[in-house]
C-alpha positions as CSV (number, residue, x, y, z in Angstrom):
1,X,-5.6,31.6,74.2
2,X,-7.5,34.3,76.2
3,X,-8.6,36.4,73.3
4,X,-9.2,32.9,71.1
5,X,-12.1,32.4,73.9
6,X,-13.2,35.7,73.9
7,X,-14.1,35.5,70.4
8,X,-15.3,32.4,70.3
9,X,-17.6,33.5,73.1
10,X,-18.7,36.2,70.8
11,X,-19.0,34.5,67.9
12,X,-21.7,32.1,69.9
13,X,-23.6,35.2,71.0
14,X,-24.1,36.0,67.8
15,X,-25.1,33.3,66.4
16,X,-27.4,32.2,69.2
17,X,-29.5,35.2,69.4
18,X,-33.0,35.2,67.5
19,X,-34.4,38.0,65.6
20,X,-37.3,38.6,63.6
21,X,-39.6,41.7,62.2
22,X,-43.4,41.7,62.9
23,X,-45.4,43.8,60.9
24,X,-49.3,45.4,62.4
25,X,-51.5,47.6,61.7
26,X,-52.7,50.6,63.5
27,X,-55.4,49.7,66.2
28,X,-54.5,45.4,66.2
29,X,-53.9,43.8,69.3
30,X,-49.7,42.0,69.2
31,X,-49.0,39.1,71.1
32,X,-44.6,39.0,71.0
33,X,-43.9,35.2,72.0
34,X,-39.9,34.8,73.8
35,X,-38.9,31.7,72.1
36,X,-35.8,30.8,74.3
37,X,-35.0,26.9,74.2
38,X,-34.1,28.0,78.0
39,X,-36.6,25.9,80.0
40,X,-38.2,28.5,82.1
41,X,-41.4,30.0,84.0
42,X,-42.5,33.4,83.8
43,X,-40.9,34.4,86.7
44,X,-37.3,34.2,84.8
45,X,-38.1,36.5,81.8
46,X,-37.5,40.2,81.5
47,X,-38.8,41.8,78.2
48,X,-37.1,45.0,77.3
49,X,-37.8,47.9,74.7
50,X,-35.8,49.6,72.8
51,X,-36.5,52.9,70.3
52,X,-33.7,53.4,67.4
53,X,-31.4,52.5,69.8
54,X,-31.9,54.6,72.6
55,X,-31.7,53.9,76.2
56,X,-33.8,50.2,76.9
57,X,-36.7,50.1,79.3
58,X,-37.7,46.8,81.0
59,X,-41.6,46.6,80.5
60,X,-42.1,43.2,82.4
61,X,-40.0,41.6,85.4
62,X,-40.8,38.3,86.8
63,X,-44.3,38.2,84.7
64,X,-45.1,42.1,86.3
65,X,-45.6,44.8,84.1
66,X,-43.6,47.3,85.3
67,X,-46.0,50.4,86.8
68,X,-44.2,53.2,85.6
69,X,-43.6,52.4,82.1
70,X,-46.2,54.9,80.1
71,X,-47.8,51.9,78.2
72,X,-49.0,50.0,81.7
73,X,-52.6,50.1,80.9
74,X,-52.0,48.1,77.4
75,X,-49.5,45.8,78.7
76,X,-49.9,42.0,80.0
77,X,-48.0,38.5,80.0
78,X,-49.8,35.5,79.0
79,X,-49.3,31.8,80.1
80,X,-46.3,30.9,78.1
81,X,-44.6,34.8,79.1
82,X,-45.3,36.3,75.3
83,X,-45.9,40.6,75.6
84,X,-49.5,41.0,74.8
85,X,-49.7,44.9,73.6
86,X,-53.1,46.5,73.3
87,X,-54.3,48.8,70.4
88,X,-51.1,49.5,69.7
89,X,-50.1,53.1,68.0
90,X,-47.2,54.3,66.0
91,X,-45.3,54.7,69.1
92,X,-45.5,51.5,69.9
93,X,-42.9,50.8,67.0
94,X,-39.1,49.1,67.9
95,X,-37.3,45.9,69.2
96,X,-38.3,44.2,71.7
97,X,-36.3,41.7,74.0
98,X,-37.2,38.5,75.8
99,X,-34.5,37.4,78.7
100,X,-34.1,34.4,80.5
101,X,-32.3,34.2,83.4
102,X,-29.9,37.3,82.5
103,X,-28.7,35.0,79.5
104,X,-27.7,37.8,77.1
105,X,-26.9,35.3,74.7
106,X,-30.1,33.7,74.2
107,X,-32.0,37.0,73.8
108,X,-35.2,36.9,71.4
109,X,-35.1,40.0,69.2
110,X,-38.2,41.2,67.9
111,X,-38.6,44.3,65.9
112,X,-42.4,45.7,65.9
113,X,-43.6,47.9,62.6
114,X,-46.3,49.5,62.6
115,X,-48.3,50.2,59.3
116,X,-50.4,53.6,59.7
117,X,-52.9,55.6,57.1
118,X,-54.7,58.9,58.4
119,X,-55.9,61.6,56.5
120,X,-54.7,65.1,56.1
121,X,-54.7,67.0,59.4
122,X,-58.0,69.2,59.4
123,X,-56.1,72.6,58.9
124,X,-54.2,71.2,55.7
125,X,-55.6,73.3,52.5
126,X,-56.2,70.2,50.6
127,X,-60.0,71.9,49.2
128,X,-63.2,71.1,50.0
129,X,-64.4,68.1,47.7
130,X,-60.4,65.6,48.6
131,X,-59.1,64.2,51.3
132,X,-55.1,63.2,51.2
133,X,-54.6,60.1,52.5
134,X,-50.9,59.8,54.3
135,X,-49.7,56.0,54.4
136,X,-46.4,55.4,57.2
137,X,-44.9,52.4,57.9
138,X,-42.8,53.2,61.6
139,X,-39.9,51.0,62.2
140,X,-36.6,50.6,64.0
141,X,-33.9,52.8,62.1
142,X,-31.6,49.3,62.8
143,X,-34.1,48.0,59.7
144,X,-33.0,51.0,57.3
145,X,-35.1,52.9,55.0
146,X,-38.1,51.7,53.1
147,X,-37.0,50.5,49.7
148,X,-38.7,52.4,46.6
149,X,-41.9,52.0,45.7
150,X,-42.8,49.4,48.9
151,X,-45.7,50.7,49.2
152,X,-48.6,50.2,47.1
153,X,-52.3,52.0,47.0
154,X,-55.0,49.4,45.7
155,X,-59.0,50.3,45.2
156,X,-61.9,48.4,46.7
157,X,-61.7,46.2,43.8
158,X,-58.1,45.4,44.5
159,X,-56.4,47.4,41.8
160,X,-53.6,48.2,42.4
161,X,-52.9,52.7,41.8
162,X,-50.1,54.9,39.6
163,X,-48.7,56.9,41.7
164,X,-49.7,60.6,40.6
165,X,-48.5,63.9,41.1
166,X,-44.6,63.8,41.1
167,X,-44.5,60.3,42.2
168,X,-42.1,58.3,40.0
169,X,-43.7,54.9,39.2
170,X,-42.7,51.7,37.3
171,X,-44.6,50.1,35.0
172,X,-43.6,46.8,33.2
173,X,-44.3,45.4,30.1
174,X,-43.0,42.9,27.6
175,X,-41.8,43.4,23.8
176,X,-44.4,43.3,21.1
177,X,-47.3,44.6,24.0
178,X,-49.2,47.2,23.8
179,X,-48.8,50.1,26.9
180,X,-51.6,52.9,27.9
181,X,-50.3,55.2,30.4
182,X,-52.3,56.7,32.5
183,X,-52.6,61.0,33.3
184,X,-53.2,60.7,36.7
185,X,-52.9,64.5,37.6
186,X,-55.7,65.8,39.8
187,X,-55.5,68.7,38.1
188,X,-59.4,69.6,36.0
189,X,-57.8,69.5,32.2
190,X,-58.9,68.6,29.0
191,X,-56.7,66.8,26.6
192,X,-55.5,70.0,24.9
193,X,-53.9,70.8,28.2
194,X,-52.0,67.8,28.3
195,X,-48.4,67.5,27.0
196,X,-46.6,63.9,26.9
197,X,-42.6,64.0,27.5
198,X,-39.8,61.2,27.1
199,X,-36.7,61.0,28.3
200,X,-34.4,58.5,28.4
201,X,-31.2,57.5,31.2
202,X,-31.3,61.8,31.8
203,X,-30.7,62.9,28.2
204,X,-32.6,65.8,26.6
205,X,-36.5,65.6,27.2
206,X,-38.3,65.3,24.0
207,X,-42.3,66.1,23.2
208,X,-44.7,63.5,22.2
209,X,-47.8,65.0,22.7
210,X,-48.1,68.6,22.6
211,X,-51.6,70.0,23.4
212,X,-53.4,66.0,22.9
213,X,-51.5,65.7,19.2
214,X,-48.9,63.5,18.2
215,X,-45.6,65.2,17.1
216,X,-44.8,64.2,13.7
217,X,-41.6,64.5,14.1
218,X,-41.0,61.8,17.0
219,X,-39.5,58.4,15.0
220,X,-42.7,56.7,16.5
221,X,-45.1,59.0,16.0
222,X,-47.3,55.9,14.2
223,X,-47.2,53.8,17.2
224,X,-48.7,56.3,19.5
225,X,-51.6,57.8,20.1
226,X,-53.8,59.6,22.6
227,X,-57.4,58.3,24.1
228,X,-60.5,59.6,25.5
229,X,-58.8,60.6,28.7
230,X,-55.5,61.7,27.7
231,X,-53.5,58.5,28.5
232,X,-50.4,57.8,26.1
233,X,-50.7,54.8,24.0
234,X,-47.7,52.4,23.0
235,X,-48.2,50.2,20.2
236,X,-46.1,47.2,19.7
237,X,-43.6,48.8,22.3
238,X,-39.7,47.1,21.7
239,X,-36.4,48.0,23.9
240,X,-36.2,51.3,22.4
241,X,-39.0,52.8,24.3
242,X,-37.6,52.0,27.5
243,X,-37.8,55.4,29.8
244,X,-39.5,58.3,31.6
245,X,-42.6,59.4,30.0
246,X,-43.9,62.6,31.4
247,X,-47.9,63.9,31.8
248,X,-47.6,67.9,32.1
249,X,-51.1,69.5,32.4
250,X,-51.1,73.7,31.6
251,X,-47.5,73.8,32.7
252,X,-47.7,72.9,35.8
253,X,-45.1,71.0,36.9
254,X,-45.6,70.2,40.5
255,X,-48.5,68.0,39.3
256,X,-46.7,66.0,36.7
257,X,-47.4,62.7,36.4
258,X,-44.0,60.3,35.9
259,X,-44.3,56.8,34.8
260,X,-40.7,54.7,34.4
261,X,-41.4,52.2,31.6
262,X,-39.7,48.9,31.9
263,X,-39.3,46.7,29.3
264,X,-38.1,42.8,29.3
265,X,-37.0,41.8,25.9
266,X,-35.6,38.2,24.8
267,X,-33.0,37.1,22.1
268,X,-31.7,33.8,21.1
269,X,-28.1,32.6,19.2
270,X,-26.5,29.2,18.0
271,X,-27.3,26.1,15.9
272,X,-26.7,22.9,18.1
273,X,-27.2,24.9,21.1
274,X,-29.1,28.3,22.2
275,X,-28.3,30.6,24.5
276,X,-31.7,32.9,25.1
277,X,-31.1,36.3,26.2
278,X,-33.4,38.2,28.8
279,X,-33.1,41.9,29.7
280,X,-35.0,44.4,31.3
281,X,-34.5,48.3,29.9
282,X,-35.0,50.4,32.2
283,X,-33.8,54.1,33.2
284,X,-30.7,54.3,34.6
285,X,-32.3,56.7,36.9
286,X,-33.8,53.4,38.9
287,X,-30.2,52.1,39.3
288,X,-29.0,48.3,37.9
289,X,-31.1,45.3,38.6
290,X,-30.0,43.6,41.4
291,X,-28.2,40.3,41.6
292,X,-30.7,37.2,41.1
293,X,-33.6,39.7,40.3
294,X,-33.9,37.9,37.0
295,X,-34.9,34.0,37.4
296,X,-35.6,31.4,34.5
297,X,-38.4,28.7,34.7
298,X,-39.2,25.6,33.1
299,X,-42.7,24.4,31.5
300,X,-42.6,22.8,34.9
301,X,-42.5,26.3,36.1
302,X,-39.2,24.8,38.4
303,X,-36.8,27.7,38.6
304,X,-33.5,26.8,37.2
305,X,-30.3,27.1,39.0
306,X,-26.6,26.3,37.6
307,X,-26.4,23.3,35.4
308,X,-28.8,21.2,34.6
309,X,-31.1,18.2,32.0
310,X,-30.2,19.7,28.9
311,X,-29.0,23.6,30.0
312,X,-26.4,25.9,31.6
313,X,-27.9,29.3,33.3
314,X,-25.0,31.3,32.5
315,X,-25.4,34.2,35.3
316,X,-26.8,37.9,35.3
317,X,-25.1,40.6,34.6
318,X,-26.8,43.8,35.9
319,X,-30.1,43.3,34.3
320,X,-29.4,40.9,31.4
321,X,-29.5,37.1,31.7
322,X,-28.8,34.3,30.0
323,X,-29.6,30.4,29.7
324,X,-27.5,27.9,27.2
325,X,-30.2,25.0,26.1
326,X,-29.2,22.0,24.3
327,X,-31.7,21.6,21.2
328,X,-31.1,18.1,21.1
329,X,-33.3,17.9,24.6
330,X,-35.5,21.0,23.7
331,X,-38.3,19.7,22.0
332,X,-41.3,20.6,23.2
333,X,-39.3,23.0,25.9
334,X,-40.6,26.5,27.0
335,X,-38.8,28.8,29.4
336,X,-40.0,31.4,31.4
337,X,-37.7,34.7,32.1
338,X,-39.2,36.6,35.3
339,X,-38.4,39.7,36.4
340,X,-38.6,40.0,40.8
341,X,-38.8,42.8,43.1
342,X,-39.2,42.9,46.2
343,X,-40.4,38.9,46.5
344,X,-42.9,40.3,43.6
345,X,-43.0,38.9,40.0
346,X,-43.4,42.2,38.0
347,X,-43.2,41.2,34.5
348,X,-42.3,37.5,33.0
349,X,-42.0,36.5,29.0
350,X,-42.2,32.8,27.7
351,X,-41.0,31.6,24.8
352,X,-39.1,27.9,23.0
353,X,-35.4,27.7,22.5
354,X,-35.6,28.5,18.9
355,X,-32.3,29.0,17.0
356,X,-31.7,32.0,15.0
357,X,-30.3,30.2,11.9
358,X,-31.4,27.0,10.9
359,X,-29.7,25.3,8.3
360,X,-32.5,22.2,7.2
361,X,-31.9,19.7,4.5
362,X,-35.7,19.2,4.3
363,X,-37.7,20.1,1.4
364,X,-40.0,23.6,1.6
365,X,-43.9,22.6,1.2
366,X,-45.4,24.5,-1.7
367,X,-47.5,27.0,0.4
368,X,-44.6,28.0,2.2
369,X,-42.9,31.5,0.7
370,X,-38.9,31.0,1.0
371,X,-37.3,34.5,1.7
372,X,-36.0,35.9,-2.0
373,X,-32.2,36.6,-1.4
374,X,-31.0,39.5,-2.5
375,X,-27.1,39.7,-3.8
376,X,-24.8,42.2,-2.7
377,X,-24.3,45.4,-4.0
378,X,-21.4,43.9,-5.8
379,X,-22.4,41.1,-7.5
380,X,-25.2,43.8,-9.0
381,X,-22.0,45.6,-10.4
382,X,-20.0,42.6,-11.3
383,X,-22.8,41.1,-13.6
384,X,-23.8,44.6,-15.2
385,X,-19.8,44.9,-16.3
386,X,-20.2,41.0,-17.3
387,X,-23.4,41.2,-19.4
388,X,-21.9,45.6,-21.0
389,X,-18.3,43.6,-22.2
390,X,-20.6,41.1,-23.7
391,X,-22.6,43.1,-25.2
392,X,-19.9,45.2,-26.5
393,X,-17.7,42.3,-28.3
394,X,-21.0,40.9,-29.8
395,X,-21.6,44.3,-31.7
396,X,-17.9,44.2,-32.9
397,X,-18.7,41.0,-34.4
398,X,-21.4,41.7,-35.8
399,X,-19.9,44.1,-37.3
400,X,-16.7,42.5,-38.8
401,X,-18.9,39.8,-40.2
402,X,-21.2,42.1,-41.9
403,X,-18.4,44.2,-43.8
404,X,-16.7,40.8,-44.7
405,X,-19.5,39.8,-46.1
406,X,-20.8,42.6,-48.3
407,X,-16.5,42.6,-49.3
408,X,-17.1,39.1,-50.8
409,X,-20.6,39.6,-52.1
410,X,-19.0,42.5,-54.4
411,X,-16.3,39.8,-55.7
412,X,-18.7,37.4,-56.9
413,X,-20.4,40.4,-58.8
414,X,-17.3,40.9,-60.7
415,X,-16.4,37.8,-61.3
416,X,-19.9,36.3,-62.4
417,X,-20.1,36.5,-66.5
418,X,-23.4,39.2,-67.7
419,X,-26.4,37.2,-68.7
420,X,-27.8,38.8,-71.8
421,X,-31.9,38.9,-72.1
């Protein structure tokens, strides 16, 4: 019964404990609010502060900042006892804890992160005419690591950068687009300098532009070609150019520029019902798609969960998809398959619930073409034997006829009487 209360008490702890991530930048003013349901004054909270789980300080007892913590000067309570921090700097970064009353159990947990960009430090060799900007997000190690590509460099016009050098972005498009990817090197180059490579899930790396020319060899050599500023052109681009595409400039690979092409395709089966198909190909280098990372809309744009008014999402598996919809209710229908990362849509496709095969018992207008079917191989053979045997027993024939015929026209000679003149 003992240990049954113990975790029970636990288990409550847990539960009633409230945690939530703040995010600032460099420089901002942060006002931390304790949100205990604890009635209270001032007087009964404590906040703490706590670095990667080191040793915790108390900051503020009974509403007075506490003199010898190091941050003093920045530090102040407010009316309803939320932590006002000052011009706060990456070291500001980590969880802080609201207390009331010494009721562990009621803590508020709030983990501060701090967004910082500086530029290279003045003895960095960087040149004369650049800068390098250096972008940090510092947070609690309890929060984990950054997740790839989270962060994101956007112009003053809001457009969003590739990431150059050996950065590895991802780009997304749709099948049947068109894709320009960008040589972002830093590097001075013309576009003889500039090789394009592909490769694909860590195979062998092929060429596809060697010195700012297509390689006629590459099985899509007519769907690419190069611009004015060396960027890689994709025409018509379909799951098959899925994959790392490489811009080299002279050789030097420490400036390469890598760009992971994505690509959400979309396929469709059955007669009475289809079941539409969405994937995204991508290189296996960027890992599988992760569970509910690919969501279906409706022309409602009402994302679709389970079973519904006419269809059946069927589930996800790694990065394909699919939805079952009833024809009978899809008239008129589209659907929308979206790609998500990170709480970002990064590539969507829309298209009708069209069946692959349709077998229709009305008639063909007169402009419209019907497809010329072609017989199999076979049926090629079986009618040339057909139409040769014919041909053959027609000659033979012809031939017996004849000869019995020029037999009896030579008996009628001899048997007809000789007409004298």
């Amino acid at each position: 019964m003992a240990l049954m209360r113990l975790l029970f008490i636990l288990m409550l702890h847990f539960e009633a404990a409230l945690s939530e991530a703040k995010f600032y930048r460099n420089g901002q003013s942060v006002a931390l609010r304790c949100t205990t349901d604890l009635s209270h004054t001032c007087r009964d909270v404590i906040w703490f502060y706590n670095r990667d789980g080191g040793v915790s300080l108390v900051e503020v007892r009974k509403r007075n900042i506490i003199a010898q913590s190091g941050r003093a000067a920045r530090l102040s309570v407010n009316a309803d006892c939320s932590l006002i921090i000052h011009n706060i700097s990456a070291e500001d970064y980590g969880s802080y804890i609201c207390r009331v009353r010494d009721r562990t159990d009621l803590d508020t947990i709030i983990y501060l992160s701090i967004l910082t960009i500086s530029p290279s430090p003045p003895n960095a060799d960087t040149g004369n005419d650049e800068v390098t900007l250096k972008c940090s997000l510092e947070r609690d190690m309890h929060l984990g690591p950054c997740n790839l590509y989270s962060f994101r460099w956007l112009d003053e016009r809001r457009t969003e950068l590739i990431a150059a050098l050996s950065g590895r972005a991802e780009t997304f498009y749709r099948n049947g687009q068109s894709v320009v990817l960008r040589c972002t090197t830093d590097v001075p180059h013309t576009c003889r300098d500039v090789d394009w490579l592909y490769n694909r899930d860590g195979s062998v790396t092929l060429t596809k532009v060697r010195k700012g020319n297509i390689e006629a060899e590459s099985g899509r050599a007519a769907r690419l070609s190069v611009n004015a500023d060396c960027s890689l052109i994709i025409n018509n681009i379909s799951a098959e150019d899925y994959g790392r595409y490489t811009c080299r400039v002279r050789d030097s690979i420490p400036h390469d520029t890598n760009i992971n092409l994505s690509i959400l395709t979309n396929a469709n089966t059955g007669n009475d019902e289809v079941t539409l198909e969405c994937s995204l190909e991508r290189d296996r280098d960027l890992g599988q798609c992760k569970p509910n990372s690919i969501r279906w809309l409706d022309e409602r744009r009402t994302e679709l969960t389970g079973k519904g008014d006419g269809y059946e999402l069927r589930g996800q598996a790694n990065c394909v998809s699919y939805l079952t919809v009833s024809l009978q209710r899809a008239n008129s229908r589209t659907f929308t398959c979206q790609f998500v990362e990170e709480n970002r849509v990064q590539v969507e496709a829309q298209y009708s619930p069209v069946p692959a095969v349709t077998l229709s018992t009305t008639s063909v207008p007169t402009t419209a073409q019907p497809p010329k079917l072609q017989p199999p191989r076979d049926t090629f053979i079986g009618i040339g034997a057909a139409v040769g045997v014919g041909l053959v027993l027609l000659l033979i024939t012809i031939a017996v006829l004849t000869k019995f015929r020029r037999k009896g026209g030579a008996t009628e000679e001899q048997k007809a009487p000789a007409v004298m003149i």
